[in-house]
SESE-49660 format. One record per residue (C-alpha): residue number from 0; residue in one letter; chain; y, z, x. Coordinates in Angstrom, 3 decimals, always signed. Each point is the difference from the previous one (the first is absolute). Layout:
BEGIN
R     n   res   chain          v          w          u
R   NUM     A       A          Y          Z          X
...
END
This chain:
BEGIN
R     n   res   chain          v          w          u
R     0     X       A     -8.353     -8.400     -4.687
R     1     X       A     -3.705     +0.241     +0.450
R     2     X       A     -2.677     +2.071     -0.411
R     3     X       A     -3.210     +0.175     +2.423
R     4     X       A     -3.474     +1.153     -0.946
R     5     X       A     +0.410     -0.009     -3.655
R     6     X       A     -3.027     +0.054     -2.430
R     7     X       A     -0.662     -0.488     -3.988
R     8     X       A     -1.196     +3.374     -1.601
R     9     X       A     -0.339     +1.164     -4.293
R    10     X       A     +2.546     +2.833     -0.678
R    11     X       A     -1.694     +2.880     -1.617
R    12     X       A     +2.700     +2.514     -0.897
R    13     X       A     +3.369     +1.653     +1.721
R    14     X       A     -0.712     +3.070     +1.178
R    15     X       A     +3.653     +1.058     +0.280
R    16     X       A     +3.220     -1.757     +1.026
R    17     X       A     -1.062     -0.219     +3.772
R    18     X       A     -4.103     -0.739     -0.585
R    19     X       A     -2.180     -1.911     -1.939
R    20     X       A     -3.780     -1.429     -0.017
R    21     X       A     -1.017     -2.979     +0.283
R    22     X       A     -3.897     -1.465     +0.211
R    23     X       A     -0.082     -1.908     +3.424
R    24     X       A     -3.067     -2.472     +0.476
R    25     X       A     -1.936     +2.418     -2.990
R    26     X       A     +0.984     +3.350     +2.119
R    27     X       A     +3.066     +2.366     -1.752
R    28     X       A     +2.137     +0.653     +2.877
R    29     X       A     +3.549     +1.985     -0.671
R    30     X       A     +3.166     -1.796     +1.251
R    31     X       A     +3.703     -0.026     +0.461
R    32     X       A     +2.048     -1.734     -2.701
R    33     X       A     +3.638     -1.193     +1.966
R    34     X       A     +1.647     +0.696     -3.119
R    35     X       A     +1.163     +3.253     -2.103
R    36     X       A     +0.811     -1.870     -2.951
R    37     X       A     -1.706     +0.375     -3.629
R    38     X       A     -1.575     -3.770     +1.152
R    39     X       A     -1.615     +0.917     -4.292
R    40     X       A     -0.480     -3.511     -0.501
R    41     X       A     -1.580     -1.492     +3.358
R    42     X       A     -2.336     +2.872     +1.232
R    43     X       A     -2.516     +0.040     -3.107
R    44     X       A     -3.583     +1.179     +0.784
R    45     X       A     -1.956     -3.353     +0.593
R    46     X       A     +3.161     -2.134     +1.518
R    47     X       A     -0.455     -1.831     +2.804
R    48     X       A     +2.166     +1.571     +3.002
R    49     X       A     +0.908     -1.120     +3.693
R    50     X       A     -0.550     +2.302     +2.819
R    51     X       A     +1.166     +0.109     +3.590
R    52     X       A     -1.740     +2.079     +2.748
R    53     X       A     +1.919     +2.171     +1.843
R    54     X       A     -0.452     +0.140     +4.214
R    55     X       A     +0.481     +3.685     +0.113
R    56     X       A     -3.851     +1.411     +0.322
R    57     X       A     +1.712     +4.019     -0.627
R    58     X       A     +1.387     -0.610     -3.795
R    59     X       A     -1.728     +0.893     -2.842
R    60     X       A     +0.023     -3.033     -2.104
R    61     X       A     -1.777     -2.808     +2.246
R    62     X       A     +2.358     -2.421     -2.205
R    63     X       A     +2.869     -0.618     -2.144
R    64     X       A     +0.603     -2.045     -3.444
R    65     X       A     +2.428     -2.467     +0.059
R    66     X       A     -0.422     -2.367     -2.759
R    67     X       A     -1.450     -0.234     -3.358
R    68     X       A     -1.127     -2.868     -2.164
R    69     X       A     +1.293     -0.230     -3.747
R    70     X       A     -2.644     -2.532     -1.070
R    71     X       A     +0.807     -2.656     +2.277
R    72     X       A     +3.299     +1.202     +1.357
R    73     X       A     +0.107     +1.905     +3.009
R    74     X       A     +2.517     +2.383     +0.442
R    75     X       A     +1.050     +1.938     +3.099
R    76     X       A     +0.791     +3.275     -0.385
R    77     X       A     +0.333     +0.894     +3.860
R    78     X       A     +3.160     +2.088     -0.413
R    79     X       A     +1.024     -0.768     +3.758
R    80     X       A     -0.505     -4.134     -0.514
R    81     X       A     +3.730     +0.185     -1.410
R    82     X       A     +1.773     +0.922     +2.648
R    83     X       A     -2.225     -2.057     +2.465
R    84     X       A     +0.459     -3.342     -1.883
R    85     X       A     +3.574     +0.490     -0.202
R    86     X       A     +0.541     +0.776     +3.383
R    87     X       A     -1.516     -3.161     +0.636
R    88     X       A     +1.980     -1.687     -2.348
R    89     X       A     +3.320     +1.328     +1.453
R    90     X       A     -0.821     -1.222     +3.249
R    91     X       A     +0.639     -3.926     -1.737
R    92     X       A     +2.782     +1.153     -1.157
R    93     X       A     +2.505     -0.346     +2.674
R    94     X       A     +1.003     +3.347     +0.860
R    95     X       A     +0.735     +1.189     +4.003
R    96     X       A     -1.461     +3.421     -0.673
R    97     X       A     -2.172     +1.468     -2.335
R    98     X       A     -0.856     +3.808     -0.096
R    99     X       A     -3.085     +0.965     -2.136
R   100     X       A     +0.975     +4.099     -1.335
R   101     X       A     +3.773     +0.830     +0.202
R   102     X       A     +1.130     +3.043     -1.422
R   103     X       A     +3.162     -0.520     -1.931
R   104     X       A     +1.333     +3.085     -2.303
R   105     X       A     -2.875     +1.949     -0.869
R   106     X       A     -2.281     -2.869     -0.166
R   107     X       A     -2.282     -2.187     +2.681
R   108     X       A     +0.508     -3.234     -1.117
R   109     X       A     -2.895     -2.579     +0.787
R   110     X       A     +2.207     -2.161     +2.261
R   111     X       A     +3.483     -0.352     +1.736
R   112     X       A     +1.198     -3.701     +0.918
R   113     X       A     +2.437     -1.470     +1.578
R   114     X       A     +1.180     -3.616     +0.476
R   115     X       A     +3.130     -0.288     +2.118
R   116     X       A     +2.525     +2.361     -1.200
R   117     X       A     -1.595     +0.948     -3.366
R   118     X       A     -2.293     +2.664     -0.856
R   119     X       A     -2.481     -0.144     -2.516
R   120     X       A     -2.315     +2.916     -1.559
R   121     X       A     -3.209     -1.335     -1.776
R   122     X       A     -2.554     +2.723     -1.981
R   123     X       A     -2.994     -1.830     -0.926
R   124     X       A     -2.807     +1.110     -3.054
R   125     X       A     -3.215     -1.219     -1.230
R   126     X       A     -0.852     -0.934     -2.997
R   127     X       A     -3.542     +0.078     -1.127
R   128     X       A     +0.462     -0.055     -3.931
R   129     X       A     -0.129     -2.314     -2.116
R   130     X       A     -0.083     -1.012     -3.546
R   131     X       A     +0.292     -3.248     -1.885
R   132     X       A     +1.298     -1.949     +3.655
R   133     X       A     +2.692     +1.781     +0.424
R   134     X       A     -0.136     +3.255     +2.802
R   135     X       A     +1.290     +3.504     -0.500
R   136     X       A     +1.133     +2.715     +2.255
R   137     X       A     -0.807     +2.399     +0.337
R   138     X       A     -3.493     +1.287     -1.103
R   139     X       A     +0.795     +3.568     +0.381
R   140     X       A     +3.240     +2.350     +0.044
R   141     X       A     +1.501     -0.604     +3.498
R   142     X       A     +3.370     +2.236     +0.676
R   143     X       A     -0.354     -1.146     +3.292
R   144     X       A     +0.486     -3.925     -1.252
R   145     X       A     +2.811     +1.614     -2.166
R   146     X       A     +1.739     +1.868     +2.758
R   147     X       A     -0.131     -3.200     +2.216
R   148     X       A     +1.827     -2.333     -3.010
R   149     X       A     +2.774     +2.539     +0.406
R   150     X       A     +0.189     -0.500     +4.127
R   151     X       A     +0.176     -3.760     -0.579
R   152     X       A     +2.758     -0.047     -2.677
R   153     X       A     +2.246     +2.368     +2.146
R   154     X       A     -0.799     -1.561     +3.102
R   155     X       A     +0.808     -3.419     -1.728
R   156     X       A     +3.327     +1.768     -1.236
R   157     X       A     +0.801     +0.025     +3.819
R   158     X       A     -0.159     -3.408     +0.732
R   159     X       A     -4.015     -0.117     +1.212
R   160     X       A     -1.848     -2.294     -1.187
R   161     X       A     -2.663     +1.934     -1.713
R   162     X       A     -3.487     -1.472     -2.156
R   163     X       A     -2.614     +1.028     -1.678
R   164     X       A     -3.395     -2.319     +0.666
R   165     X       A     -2.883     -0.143     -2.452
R   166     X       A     -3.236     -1.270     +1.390
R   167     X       A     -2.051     -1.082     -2.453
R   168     X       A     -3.774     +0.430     +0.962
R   169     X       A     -1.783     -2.329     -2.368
R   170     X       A     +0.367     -3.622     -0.590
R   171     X       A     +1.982     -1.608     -2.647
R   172     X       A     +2.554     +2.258     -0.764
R   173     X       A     +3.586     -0.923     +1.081
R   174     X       A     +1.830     +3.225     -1.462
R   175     X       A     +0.359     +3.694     +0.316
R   176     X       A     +1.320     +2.061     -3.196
R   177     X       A     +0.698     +3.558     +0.250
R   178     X       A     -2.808     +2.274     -1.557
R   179     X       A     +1.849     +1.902     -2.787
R   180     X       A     -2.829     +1.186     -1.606
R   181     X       A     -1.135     +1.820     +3.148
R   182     X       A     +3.744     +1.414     +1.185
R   183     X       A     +2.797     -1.152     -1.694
R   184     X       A     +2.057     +1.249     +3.075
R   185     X       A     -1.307     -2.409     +2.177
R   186     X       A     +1.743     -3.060     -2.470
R   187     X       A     +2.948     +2.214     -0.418
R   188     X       A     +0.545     +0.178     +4.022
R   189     X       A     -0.919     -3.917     +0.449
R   190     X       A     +2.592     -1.135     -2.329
R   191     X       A     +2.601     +1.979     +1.524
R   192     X       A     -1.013     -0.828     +3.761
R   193     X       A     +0.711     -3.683     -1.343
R   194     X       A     +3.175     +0.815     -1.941
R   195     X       A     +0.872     +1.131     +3.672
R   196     X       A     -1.051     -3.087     +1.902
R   197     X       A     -3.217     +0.564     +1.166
R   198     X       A     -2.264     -3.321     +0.047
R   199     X       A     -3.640     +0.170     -1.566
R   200     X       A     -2.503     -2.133     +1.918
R   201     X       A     -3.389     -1.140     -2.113
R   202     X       A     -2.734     -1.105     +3.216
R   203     X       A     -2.801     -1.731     -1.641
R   204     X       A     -3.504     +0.489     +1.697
R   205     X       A     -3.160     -1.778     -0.242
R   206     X       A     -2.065     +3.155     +0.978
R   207     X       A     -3.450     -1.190     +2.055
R   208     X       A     -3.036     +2.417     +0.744
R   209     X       A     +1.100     +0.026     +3.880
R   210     X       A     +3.988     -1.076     -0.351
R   211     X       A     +3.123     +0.385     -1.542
R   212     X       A     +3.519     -1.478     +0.505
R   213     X       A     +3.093     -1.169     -1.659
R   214     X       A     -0.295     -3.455     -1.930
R   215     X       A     +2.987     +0.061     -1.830
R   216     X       A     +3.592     +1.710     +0.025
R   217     X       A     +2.399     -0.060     -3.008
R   218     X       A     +2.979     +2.551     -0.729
R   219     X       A     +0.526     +1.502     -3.430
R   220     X       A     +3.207     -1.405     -1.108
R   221     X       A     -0.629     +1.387     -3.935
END
């Protein structure tokens, strides 16, 4: 995926999880962070941030934040860059159909595929943290992520073929671990989702100010 109109600003402070400001060309302007996450470690007054510019002249914020640097590394933190890089992932994958939001259970799941007679459920999540090379997930207590492990184990118990994919959105790291520190629940419902057959994608990134896609695929087999 790509972004259009994007622009380098200096992130001042988070105003809450929807807003923050950022000094644009020396003027403080307040804009739209794509992300609800803690983001503690990337948005730090003084860090150099990406910005896109939205087309719609009626909103409030004139732009949104979709990246951060962490001294040279840039990561994006565009919560809706997942799903789009995986959707364009899926489409090299060989499937005949491929359904972006199916509801299954009480759950949407990101995607429904199918490739002949086999059907395939796929929930994709971001991950923006990291320490020491190695990426955790997720940065904040998500019941929703929690809920969705459970949809994918049962649907997995009925003979779908159900995964969990990790983008990563910073270079160099090849692995997602779950964040115990942050919700031990999350780990708790990963493990058993894979005791139950669900597969665990890790989709490396090499995040760019205007693009981000795919550049490497490898299952968890641990």
């Amino acid at each position: 995926m790509r972004y259009e109109n994007i622009c380098p600003a200096v992130f001042v402070r988070r105003n809450n999880r929807f807003t923050a400001q950022v000094l644009l060309k020396q003027e403080e302007i307040t804009v739209h962070v794509k992300n609800t996450g803690r983001l503690g470690e990337l948005l730090l007054p003084g860090a150099q941030v990406i910005l896109t510019k939205s087309g719609n002249p009626n909103r409030k914020t004139a732009y949104d934040l979709v990246g951060a640097y962490r001294g040279e590394k840039l990561y994006n933190i565009d919560s809706q860059a997942p799903n789009a890089v995986v959707y364009e992932w899926l489409q090299t994958r060989g499937f005949d159909e491929i359904r972006p939001e199916t509801t299954y259970g009480a759950s949407r799941i990101d995607f429904w595929m199918r490739r002949g007679s086999e059907t395939y459920l796929l929930e994709v999540k971001g991950c923006t943290l990291e320490e020491g090379g190695v990426g955790y997930f997720p940065d904040a207590p998500t019941e929703r992520g929690v809920r969705h492990l459970g949809e994918l184990a049962r649907a997995a118990g009925e003979g779908i073929h159900a995964g969990l994919a990790f983008v990563i959105c910073m270079k160099g790291v090849e692995q997602v671990l779950p964040n115990d520190r942050t919700q031990p629940a999350f780990g708790q419902a990963l493990a058993r989702a894979k005791q139950a057959g669900v597969a665990v994608w890790f989709l490396q990134t090499d995040p760019k100010p205007d693009a981000l896609f795919v550049t490497g695929a490898e299952q968890d087999n641990s």
